[in-house]
C-alpha positions as CSV (number, residue, x, y, z in Angstrom):
1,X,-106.6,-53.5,-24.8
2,X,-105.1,-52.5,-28.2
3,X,-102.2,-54.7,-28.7
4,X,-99.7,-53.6,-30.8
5,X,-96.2,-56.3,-31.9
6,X,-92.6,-55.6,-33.7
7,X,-89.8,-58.1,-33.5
8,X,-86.9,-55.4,-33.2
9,X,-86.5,-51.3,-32.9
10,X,-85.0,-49.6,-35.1
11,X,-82.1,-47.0,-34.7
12,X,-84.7,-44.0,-34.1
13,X,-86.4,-43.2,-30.9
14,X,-85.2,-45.0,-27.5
15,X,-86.7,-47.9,-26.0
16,X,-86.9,-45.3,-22.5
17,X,-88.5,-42.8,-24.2
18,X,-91.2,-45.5,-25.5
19,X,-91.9,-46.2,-22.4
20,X,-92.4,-43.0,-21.4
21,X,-94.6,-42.4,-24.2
22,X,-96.4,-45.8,-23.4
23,X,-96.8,-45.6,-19.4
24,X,-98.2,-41.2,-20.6
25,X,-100.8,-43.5,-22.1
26,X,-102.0,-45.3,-19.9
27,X,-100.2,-48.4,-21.2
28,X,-97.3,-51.3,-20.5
29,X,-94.6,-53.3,-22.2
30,X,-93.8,-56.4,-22.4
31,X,-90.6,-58.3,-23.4
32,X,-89.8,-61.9,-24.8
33,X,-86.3,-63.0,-26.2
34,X,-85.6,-65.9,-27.7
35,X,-82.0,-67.3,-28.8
36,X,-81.5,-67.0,-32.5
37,X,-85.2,-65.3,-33.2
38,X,-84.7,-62.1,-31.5
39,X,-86.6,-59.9,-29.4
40,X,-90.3,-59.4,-29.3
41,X,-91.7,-56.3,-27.8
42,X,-95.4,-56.2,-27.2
43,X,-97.1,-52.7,-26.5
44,X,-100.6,-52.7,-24.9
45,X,-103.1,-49.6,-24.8
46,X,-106.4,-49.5,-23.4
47,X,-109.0,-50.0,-25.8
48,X,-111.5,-47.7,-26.9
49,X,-114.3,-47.2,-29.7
50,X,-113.9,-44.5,-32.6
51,X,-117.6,-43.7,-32.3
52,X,-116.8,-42.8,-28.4
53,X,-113.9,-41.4,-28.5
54,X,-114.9,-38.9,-30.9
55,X,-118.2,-38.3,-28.8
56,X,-115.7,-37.4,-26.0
57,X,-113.2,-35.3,-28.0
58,X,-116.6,-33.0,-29.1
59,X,-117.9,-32.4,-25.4
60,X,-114.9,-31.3,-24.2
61,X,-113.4,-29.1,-26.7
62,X,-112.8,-26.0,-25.7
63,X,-111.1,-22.6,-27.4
64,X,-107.5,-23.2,-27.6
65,X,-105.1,-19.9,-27.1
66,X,-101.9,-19.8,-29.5
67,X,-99.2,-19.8,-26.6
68,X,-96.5,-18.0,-28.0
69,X,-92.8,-20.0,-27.7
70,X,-90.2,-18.8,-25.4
71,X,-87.7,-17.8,-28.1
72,X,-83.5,-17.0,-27.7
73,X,-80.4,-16.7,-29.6
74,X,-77.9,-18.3,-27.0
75,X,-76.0,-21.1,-27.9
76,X,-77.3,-24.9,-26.3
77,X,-75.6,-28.0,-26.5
78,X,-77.4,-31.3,-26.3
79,X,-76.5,-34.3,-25.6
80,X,-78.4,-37.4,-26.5
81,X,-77.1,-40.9,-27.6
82,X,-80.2,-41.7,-29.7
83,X,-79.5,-39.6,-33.6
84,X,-83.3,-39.0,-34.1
85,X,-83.6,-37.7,-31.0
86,X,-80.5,-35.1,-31.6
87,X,-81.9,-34.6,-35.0
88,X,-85.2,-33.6,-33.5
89,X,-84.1,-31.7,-30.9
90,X,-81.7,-29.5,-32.6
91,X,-84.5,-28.4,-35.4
92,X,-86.8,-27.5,-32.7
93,X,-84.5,-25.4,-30.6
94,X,-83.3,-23.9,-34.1
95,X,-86.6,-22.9,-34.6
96,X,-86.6,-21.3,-31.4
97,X,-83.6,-18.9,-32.5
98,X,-80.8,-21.0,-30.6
99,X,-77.1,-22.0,-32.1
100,X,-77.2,-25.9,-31.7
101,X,-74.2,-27.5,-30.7
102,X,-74.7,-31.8,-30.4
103,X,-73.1,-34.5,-28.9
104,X,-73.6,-38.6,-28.8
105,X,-72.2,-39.2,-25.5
106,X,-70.7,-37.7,-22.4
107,X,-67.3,-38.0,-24.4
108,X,-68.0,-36.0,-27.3
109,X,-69.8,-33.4,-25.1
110,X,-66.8,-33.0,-22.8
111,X,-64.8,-32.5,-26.0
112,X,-67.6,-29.7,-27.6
113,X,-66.9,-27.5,-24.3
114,X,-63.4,-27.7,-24.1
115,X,-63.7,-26.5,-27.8
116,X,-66.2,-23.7,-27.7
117,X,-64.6,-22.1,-24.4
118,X,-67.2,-20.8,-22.8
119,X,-69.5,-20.0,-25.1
120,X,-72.5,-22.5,-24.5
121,X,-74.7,-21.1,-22.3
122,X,-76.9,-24.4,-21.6
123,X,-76.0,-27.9,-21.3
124,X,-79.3,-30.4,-22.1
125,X,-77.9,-33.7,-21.0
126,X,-79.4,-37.6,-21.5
127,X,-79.6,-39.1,-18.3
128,X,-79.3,-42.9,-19.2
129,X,-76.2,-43.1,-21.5
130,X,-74.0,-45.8,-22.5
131,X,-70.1,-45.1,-21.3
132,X,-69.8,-42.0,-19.7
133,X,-73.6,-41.6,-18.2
134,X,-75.5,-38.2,-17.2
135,X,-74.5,-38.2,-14.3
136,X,-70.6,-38.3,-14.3
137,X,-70.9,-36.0,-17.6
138,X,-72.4,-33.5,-15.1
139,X,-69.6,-33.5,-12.5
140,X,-67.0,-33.5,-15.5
141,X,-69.0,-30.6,-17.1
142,X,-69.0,-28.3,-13.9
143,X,-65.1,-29.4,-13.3
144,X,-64.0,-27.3,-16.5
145,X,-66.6,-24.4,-15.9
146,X,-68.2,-24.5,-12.5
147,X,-71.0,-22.2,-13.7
148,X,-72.1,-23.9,-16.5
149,X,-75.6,-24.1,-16.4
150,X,-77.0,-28.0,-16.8
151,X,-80.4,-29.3,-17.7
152,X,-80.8,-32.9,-17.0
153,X,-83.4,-34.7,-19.1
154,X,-84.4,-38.2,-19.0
155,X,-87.1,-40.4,-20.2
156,X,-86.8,-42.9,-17.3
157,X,-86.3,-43.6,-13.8
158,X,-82.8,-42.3,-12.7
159,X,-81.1,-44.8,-9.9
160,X,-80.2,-41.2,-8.7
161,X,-83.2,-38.7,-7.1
162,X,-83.8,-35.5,-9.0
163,X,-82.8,-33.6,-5.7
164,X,-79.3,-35.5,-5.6
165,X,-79.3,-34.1,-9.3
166,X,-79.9,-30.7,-7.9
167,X,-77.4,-30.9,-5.3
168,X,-74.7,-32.1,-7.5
169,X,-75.0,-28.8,-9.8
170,X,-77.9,-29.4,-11.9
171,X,-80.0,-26.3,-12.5
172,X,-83.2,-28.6,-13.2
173,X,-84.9,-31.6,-13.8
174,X,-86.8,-32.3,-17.2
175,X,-89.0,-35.2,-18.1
176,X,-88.8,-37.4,-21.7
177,X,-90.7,-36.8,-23.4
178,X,-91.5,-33.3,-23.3
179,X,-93.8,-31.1,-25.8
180,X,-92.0,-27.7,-27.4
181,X,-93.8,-25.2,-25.6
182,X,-93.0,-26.2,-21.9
183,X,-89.5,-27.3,-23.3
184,X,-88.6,-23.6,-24.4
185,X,-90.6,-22.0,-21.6
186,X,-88.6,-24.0,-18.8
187,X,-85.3,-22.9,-21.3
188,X,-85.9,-19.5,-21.3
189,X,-86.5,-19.5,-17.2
190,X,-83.3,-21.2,-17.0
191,X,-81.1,-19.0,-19.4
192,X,-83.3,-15.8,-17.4
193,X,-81.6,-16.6,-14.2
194,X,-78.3,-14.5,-13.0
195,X,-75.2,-16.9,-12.9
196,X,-74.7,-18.4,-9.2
197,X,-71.6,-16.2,-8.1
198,X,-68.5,-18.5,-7.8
């Protein structure tokens, strides 16, 4: 195994979407704390040689097609309590075509609708926030506009099943983290959809 040590995280990407990242990988994680020496985190990949892996990566190339991006020019909000993560997130979707609204927690999101009126057309919502969480933000969300269309997204196991998601007014289910092309495509599928009548 490849073994891989840092005493702290920074303020950039979230310890569940590391782990997401990790577990993708075939990987684990794990955690020591100590009183007054902080936090060790120890990150373990399987182990493999240059020599085969490149041996590997040559037999099974194959011709890759450009898949072209699901593009749009509506306006999106997402939510996220990590700042690289909104960062990220924003420039991508910009470079979609989308207006970008963000928010750092449920709070600030509720805030952003109540200001634009109507005029977001998709919510992308953390899951695993502190104070107000995803899933409260959701039923707060579809109290001021019942037809507001909802993307969850989360990088780690929700106490609450996608389905129960679903049922409570979600329009879908999203997976951290998640690579640009599905992203827009399962965007674009959403946005595509007639409202639900009320």
């Amino acid at each position: 195994m490849f073994t891989y040590r840092c005493r702290r995280w920074g303020t950039g990407i979230g310890l569940s979407v590391v782990y997401g990242i990790v577990k993708n990988h075939n990987g684990f994680i794990f955690c020591t704390s100590e009183l007054g020496l902080g936090t060790t985190y120890e990150i373990y990949f399987p182990e493999t040689t240059a020599t085969a892996s490149v041996e590997v990566f040559e037999e099974r190339r194959e011709p890759v097609k450009a898949t072209a991006l699901s593009e749009g020019q509506e306006t999106i909000l997402l939510v996220d309590d990590e700042p690289a993560l909104l960062d990220i997130g924003k420039e991508l979707l910009s470079l979609l075509g989308y207006s970008v609204l963000t928010a750092n927690s449920g709070e600030s999101a509720l805030s952003v609708i109540h200001e634009q009126k109507g005029g977001i057309a998709l919510v992308i919502l953390d899951l695993m926030m502190p104070g107000m969480g995803g899933e409260k933000c959701l039923s707060e969300i579809l109290k001021i506009d019942p037809a507001m269309k909802v993307l969850i997204a989360s990088g780690f196991a929700a106490s609450t099943s996608q389905q129960d998601l679903l049922r409570a007014g979600a329009v879908d289910f999203i997976q951290k983290p998640y690579q640009i092309d599905f992203l827009s495509r399962r965007i674009r599928s959403i946005l595509d959809q007639p409202a639900a009548s009320s």
